[in-house]
C-alpha positions as CSV (number, residue, x, y, z in Angstrom):
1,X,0.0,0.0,0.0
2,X,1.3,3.5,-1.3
3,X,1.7,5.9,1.4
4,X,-1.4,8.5,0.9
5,X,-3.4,5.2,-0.1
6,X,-4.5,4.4,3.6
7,X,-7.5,2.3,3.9
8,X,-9.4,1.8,7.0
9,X,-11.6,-1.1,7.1
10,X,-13.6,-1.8,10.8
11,X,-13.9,-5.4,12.4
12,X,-16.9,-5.0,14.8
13,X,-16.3,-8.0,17.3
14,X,-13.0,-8.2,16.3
15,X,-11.1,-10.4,18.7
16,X,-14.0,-13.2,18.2
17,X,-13.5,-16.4,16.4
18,X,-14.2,-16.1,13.0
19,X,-13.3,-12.2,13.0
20,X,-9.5,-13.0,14.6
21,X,-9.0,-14.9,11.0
22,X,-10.7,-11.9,8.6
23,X,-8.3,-9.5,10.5
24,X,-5.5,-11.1,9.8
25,X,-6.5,-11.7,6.0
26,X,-7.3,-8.3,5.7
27,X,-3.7,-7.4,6.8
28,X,-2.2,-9.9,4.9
29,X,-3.6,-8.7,1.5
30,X,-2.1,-5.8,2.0
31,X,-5.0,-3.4,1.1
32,X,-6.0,-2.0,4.2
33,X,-5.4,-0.7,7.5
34,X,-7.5,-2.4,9.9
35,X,-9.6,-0.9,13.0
36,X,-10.4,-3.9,15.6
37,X,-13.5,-2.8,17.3
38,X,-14.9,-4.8,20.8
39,X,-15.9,-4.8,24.0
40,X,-12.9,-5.0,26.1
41,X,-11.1,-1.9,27.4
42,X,-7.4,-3.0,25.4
43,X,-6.6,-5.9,23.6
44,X,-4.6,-8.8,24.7
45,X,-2.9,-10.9,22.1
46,X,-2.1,-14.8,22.4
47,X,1.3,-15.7,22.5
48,X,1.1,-16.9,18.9
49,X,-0.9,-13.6,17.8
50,X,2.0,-12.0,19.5
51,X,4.6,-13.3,16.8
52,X,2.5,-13.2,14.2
53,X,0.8,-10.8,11.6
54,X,-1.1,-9.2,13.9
55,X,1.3,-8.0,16.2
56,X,3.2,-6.6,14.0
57,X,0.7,-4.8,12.6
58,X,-0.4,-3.4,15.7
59,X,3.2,-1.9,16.1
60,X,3.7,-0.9,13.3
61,X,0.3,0.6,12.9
62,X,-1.4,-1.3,10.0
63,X,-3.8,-2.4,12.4
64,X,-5.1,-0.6,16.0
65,X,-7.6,-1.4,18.7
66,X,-10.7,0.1,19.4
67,X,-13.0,-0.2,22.4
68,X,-16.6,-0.1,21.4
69,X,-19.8,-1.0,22.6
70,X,-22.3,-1.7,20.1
71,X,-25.4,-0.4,22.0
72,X,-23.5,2.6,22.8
73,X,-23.8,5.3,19.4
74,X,-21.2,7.3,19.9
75,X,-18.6,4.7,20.2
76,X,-19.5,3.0,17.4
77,X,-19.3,6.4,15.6
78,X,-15.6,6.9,16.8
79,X,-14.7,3.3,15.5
80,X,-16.1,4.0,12.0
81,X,-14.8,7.1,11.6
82,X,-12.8,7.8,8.4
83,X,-13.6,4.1,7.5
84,X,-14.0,3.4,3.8
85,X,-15.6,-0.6,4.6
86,X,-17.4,-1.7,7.5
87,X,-17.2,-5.8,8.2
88,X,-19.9,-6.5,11.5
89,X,-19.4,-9.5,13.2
90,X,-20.0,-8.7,16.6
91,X,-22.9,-11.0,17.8
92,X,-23.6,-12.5,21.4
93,X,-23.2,-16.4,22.0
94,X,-26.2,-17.9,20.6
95,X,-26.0,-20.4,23.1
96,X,-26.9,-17.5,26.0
97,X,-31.0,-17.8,26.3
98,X,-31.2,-13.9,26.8
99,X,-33.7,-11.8,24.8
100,X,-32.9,-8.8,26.0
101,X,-29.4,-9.4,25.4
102,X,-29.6,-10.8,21.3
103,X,-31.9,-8.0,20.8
104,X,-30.1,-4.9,22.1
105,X,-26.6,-6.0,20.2
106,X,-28.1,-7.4,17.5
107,X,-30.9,-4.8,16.7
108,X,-30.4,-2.3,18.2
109,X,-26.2,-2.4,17.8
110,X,-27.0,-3.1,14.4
111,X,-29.0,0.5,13.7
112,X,-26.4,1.7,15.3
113,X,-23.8,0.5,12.8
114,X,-25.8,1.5,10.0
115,X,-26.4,4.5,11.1
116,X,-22.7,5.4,11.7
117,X,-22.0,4.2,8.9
118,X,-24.2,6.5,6.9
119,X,-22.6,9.8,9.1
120,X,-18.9,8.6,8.6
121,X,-19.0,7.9,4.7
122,X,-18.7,4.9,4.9
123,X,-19.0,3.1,1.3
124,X,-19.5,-0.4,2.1
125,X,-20.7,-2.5,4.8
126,X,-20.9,-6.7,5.1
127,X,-23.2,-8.0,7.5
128,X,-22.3,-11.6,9.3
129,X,-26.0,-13.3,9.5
130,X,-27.0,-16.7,10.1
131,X,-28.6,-19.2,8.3
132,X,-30.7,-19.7,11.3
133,X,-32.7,-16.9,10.3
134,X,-34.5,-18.5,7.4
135,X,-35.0,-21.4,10.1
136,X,-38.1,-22.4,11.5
137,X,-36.9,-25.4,14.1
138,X,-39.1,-27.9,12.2
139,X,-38.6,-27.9,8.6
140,X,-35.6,-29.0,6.6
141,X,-33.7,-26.7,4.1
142,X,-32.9,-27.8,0.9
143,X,-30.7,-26.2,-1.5
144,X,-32.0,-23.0,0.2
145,X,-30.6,-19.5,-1.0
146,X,-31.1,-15.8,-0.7
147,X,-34.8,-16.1,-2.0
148,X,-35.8,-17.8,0.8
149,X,-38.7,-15.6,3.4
150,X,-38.3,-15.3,6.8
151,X,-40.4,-17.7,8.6
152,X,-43.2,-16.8,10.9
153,X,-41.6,-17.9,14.1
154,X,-37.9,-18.5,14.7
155,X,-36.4,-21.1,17.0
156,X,-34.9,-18.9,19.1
157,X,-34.1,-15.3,20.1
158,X,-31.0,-14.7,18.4
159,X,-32.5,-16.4,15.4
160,X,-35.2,-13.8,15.6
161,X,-33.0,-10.9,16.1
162,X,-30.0,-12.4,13.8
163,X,-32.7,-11.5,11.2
164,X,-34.9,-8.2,12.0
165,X,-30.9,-7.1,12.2
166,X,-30.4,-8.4,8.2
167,X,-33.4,-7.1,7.2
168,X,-32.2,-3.6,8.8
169,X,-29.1,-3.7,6.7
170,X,-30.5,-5.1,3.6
171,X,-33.3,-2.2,4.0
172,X,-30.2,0.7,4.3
173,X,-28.9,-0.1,0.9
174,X,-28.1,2.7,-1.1
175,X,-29.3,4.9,1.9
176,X,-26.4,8.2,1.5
177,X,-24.1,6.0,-0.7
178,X,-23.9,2.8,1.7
179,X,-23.8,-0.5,-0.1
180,X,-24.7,-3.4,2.4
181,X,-24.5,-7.4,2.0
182,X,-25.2,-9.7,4.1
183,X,-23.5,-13.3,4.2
184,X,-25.0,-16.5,6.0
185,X,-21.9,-18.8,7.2
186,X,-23.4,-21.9,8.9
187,X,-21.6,-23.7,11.8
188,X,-17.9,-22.3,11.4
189,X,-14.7,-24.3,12.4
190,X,-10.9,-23.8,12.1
191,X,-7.4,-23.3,14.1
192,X,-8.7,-21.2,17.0
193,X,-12.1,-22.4,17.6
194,X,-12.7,-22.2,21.6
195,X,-16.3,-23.2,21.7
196,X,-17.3,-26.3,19.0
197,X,-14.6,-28.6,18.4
198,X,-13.7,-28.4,22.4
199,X,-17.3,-29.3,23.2
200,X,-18.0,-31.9,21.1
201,X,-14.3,-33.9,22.1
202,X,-15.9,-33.2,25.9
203,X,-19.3,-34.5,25.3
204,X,-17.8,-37.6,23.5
205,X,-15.9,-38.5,26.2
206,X,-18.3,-38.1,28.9
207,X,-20.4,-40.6,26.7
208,X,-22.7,-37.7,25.4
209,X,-22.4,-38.6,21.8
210,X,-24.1,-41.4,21.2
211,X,-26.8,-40.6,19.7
212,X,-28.2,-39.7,16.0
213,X,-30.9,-37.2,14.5
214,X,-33.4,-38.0,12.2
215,X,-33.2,-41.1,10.2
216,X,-29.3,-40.5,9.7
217,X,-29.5,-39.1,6.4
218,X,-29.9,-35.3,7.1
219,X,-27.2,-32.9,6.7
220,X,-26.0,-30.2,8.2
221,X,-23.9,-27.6,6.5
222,X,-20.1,-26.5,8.2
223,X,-18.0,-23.7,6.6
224,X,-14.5,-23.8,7.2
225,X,-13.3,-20.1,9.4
226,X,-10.9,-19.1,6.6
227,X,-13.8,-19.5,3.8
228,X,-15.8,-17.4,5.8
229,X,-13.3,-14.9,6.1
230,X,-12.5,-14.7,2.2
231,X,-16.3,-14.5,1.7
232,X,-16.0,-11.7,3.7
233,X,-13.5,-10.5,1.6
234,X,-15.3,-11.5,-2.0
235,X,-18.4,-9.6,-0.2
236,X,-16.7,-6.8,0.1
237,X,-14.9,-6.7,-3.4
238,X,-18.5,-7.4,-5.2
239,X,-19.7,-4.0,-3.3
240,X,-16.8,-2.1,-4.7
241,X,-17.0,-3.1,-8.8
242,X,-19.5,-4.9,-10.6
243,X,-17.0,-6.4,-12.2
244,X,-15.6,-8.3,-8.9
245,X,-17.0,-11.8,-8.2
246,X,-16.5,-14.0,-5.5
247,X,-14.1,-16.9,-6.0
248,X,-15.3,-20.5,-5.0
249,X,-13.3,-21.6,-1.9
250,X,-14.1,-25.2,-1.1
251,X,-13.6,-26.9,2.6
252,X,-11.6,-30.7,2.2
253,X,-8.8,-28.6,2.9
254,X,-10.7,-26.9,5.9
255,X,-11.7,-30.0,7.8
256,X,-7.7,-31.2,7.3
257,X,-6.4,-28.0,8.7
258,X,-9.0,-28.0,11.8
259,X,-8.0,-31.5,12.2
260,X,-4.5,-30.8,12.2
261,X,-4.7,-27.7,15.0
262,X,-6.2,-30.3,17.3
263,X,-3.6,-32.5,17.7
264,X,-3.5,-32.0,21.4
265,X,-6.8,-33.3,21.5
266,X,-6.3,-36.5,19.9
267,X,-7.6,-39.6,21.4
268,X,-4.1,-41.4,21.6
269,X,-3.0,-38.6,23.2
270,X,-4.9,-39.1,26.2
271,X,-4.8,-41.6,29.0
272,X,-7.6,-44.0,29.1
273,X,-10.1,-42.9,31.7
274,X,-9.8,-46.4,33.6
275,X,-5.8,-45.0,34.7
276,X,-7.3,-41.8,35.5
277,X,-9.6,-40.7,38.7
278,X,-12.0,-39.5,36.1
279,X,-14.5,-42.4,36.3
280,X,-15.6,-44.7,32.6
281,X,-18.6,-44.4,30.8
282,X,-19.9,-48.1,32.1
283,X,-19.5,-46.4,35.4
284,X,-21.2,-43.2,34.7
285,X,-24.3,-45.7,33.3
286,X,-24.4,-47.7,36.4
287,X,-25.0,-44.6,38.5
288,X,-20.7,-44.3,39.9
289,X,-22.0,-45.7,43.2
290,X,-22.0,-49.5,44.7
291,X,-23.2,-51.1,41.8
292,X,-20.9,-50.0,40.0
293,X,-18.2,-50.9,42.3
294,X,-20.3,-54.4,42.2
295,X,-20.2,-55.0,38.5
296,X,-17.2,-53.5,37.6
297,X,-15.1,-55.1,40.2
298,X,-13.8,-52.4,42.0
299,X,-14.8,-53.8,45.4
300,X,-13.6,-57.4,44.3
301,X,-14.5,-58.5,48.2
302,X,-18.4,-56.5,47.4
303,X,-18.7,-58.6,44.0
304,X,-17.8,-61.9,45.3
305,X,-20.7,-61.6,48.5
306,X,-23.0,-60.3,45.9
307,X,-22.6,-63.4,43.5
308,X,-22.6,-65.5,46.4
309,X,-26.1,-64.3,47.5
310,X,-27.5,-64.6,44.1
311,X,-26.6,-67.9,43.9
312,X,-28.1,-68.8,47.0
313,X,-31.3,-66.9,46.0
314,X,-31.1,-69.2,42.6
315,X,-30.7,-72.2,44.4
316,X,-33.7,-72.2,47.2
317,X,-35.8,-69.9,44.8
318,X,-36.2,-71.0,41.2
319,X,-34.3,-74.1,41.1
320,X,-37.4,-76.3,42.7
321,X,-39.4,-74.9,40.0
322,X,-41.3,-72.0,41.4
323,X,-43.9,-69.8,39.7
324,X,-42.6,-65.9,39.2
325,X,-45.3,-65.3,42.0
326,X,-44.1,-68.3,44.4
327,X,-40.6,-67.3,44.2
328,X,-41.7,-63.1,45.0
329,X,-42.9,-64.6,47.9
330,X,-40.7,-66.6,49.3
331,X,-38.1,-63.6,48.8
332,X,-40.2,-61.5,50.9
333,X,-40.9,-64.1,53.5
334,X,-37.0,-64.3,54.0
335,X,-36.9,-61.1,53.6
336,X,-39.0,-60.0,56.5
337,X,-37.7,-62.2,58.3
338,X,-34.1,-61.5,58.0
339,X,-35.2,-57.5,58.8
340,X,-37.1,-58.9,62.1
341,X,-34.6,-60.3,63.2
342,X,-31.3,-58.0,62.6
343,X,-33.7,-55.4,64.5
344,X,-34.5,-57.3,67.4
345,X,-30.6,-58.2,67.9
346,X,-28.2,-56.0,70.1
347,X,-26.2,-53.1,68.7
348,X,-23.3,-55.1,69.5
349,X,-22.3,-58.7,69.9
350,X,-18.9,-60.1,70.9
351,X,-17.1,-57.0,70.8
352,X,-19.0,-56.5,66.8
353,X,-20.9,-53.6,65.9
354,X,-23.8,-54.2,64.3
355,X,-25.2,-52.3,61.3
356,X,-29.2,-51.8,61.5
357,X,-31.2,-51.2,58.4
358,X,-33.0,-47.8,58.6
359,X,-36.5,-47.6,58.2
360,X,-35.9,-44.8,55.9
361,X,-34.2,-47.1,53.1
362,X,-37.7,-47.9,52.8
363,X,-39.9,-44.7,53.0
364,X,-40.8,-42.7,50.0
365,X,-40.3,-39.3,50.9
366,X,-43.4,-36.9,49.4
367,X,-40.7,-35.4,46.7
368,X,-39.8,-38.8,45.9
369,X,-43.6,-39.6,45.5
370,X,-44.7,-36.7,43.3
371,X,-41.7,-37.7,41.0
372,X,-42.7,-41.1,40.5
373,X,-46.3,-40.2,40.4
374,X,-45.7,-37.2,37.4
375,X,-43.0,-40.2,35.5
376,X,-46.3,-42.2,35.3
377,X,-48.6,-39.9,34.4
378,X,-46.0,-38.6,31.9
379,X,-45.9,-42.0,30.6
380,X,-49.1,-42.6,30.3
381,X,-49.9,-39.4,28.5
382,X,-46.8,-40.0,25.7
383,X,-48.5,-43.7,25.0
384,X,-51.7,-42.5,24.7
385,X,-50.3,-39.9,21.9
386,X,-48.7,-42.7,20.3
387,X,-52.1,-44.2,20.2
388,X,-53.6,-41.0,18.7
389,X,-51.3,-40.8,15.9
390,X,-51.5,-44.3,15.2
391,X,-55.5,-44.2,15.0
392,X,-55.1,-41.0,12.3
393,X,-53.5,-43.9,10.2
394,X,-50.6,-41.3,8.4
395,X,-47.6,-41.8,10.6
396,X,-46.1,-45.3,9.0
397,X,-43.0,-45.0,10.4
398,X,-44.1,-44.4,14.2
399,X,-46.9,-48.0,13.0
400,X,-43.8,-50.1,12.3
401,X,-42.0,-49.4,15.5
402,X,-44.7,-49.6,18.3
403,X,-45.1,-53.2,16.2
404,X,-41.4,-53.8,16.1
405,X,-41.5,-52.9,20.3
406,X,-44.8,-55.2,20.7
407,X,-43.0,-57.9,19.1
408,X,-39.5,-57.5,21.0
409,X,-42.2,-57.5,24.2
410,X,-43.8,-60.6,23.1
411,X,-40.9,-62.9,23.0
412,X,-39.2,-61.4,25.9
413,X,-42.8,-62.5,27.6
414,X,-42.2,-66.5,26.5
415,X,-39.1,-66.2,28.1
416,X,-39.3,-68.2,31.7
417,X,-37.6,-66.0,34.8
418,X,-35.7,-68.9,35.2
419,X,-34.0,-68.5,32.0
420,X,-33.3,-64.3,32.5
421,X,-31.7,-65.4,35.7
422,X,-29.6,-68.0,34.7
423,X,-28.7,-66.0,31.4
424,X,-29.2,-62.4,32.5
425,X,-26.9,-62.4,36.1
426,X,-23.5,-63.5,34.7
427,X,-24.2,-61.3,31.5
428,X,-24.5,-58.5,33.4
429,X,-21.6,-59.0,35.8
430,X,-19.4,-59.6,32.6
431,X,-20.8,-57.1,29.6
432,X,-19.7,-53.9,31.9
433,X,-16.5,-55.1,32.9
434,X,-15.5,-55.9,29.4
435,X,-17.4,-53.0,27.8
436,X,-15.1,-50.7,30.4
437,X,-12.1,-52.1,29.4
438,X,-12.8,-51.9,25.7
439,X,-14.9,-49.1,25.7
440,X,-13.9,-47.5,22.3
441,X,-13.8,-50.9,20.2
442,X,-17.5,-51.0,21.3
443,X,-18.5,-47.7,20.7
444,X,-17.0,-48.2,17.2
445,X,-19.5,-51.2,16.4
446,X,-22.6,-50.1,18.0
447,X,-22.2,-46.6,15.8
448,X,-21.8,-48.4,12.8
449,X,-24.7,-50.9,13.4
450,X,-26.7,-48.2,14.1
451,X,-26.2,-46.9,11.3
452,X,-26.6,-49.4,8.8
453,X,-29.9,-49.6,10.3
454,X,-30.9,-46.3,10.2
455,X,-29.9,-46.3,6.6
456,X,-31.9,-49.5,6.2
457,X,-35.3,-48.4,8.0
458,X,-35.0,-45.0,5.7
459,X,-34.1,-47.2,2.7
460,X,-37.2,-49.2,3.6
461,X,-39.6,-46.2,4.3
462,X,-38.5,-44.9,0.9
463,X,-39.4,-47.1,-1.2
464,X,-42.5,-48.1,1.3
465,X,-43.4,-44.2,0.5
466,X,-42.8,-44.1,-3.2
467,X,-45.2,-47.5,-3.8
468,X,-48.0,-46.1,-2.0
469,X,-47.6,-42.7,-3.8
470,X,-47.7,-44.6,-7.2
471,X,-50.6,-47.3,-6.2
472,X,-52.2,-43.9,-4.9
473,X,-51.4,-41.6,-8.6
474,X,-53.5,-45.1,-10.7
């Protein structure tokens, strides 16, 4: 850049994710001097930042910070003044369930910016939107663009306000010389990314993961934060001449280099929960309490007694060929009796101290009580709903699995207690101790199972679909 030439461009919520990445582009192309605009008071560079483009440019003056509150006018002002292009990004985490809070930055910090915009001069200005806010939380997009109308109710607050705020800086166009754009990057990742990539590693191994939306065949769109800092860029060149058009950036590349920054994350990396005091997933299922210590062998002296009494119970219960009744019975006689008599004996006996069984291990507290009462009713109520929708005759797919779960039911019913006993005890005591000790082999083929099935049942449904649609169209 010629000195005389200087261009100033403003970064509104500068130091965020996606915006760290279009700052340093914009310094790299060499094109412009760039104005960092956010909320804290001075800016404090990562160590890397620190040796890198930006810091340089920050001492040598190609770049300065600005602190500026979008809800507050006059800040905004100072940040755009003598600013030739205007890039907003600043937005609240969509994850925070604040009205107040997407509205005032998003709305009303937008007007703001628009309106500064239009007293500084400036020429251009690119709006960072969402795709959310063509969104209604129910129906799918497909092949969706720019003609697409705002639904009539959004999913959430910042979807809502992500959007009044486009429509704001779609309407100023033109308004005193301002050209506006707005661009809709969906689900951004990349080097730097604090928030997605760290939360999904976390959730996967707290055992959060395992589980799959829809039939398995939807999509979700992910932009890689580079692309969505050269669209950024392309926007902004495609204000300035007609002649200007945006160069397709592809993300294989992307997904390699995001890969790549989190190394440190990598599961070989890591030492296997089991060596660690954080506690495994089979242990997390089984409540991290004594049974888990039971089934998992921690308390080898605890898992011995406890097969030891279920052996006796197999032996003088459902070996002589008792009912399911009989044998409930007898459990309860010994039961009682055993309590009977542990409370009648003395707190201590030869020097022994005697543990009694509180009453309390048996009581139902009136919390406790409404809880199970409103899991009943809640019950009740979803399987009556089922029955609704299956009476309406239209939902297929919710047909085939209540008779899928009827039929599951009805041979689990011709199975004798006897044979769940025998069968079901040692299977328990040895599926979570293997299924702890290889945990992610397990994972790996319950995933894929389930989703050849998924694929299967939506394979099924299609075609199921398709022949009633053509028996229906004769």
């Amino acid at each position: 850049m010629a000195e005389g030439d200087e261009r100033w461009c403003v970064v509104t919520g500068g130091r965020g994710f996606a915006a760290r990445h279009l700052v340093e582009m914009l310094i790299q192309s060499g094109e412009w001097l760039v104005r960092i605009a956010d909320l804290a008071p001075s800016i404090k560079l990562d160590p890397s930042e620190e040796e890198g483009v930006l810091g340089d440019a920050l001492q040598s003056g190609r770049a300065m910070y600005v602190s500026a509150d979008l809800r507050n006018k006059a800040q905004v002002a100072k940040a755009c003044q003598g600013a030739e292009a205007v890039f907003h990004m600043a937005a609240p985490d969509s994850s925070i369930n604040s009205y107040q809070l997407h509205y005032s930055v998003n709305v009303e910090g937008t007007k703001n910016v628009i309106d500064a915009c239009i007293e500084c001069k400036v020429k251009r200005l690119v709006y960072t939107s969402s795709p959310s806010v063509v969104f209604d939380g129910v129906h799918g997009i497909h092949n969706g663009d720019e003609s697409m109308p705002y639904p009539d109710k959004h999913n959430d607050s910042y979807s809502a306000t992500k959007a009044e705020a486009e429509a704001l800086v779609i309407k100023s166009n033109g308004k005193n010389g301002l050209l506006t754009c707005c661009i809709r990057p969906s689900s951004i990742f990349g080097p730097g990314d604090k928030l997605m990539v760290p939360s999904i590693v976390a959730a996967a191994r707290a055992g959060k993961s395992k589980y799959i939306i829809g039939d398995g065949n939807n999509m979700y769109d992910f932009t890689y934060v580079e692309n969505v800092a050269h669209a950024h860029l392309c926007a902004e060149k495609a204000l300035a001449s007609e002649d200007a058009g945006a160069v397709r950036a592809a993300g294989q590349e992307g997904l390699k280099r995001t890969v790549e920054s989190y190394s440190h994350l990598r599961a070989e990396l890591h030492v296997k929960r089991r060596d660690t005091d954080q506690p495994s997933k089979a242990s997390i299922y089984l409540g991290s309490g004594k049974v888990a210590d039971t089934l998992l062998w921690k308390d080898k002296k605890q898992t011995l007694t406890t097969l030891l009494a279920l052996i006796a119970i197999y032996y003088h219960f459902f070996t002589p060929g008792y009912t399911i009744i009989t044998a409930i019975a007898k459990i309860l006689m010994w039961a009682t009796l055993f309590l009977f008599i542990q409370s009648i004996l003395p707190a201590k006996i030869l020097g022994y101290k005697l543990e009694k069984i509180p009453a309390s291990w048996f009581h139902f507290s009136e919390e406790k009580t409404r809880r199970i009462a409103l899991s009943l009713g809640s019950t009740w109520n979803s399987a009556v709903g089922v029955l609704k929708a299956i009476c309406r005759g239209k939902d297929w797919t919710l047909f085939f699995k209540v008779v899928v779960i009827l039929l599951i039911l009805n041979f689990l019913g011709r199975i004798s207690f006897h044979s769940i006993f025998v069968t079901g005890v040692p299977f328990v005591f040895v599926a979570f101790y293997v299924y702890e000790k290889r945990e992610e082999e397990i994972d790996g083929l319950v995933y894929q199972a389930l989703s050849f099935a998924l694929k299967l049942k939506s394979d099924v449904m299609r075609k199921f679909v398709t022949s009633k649609q053509s028996a229906a169209a004769q």
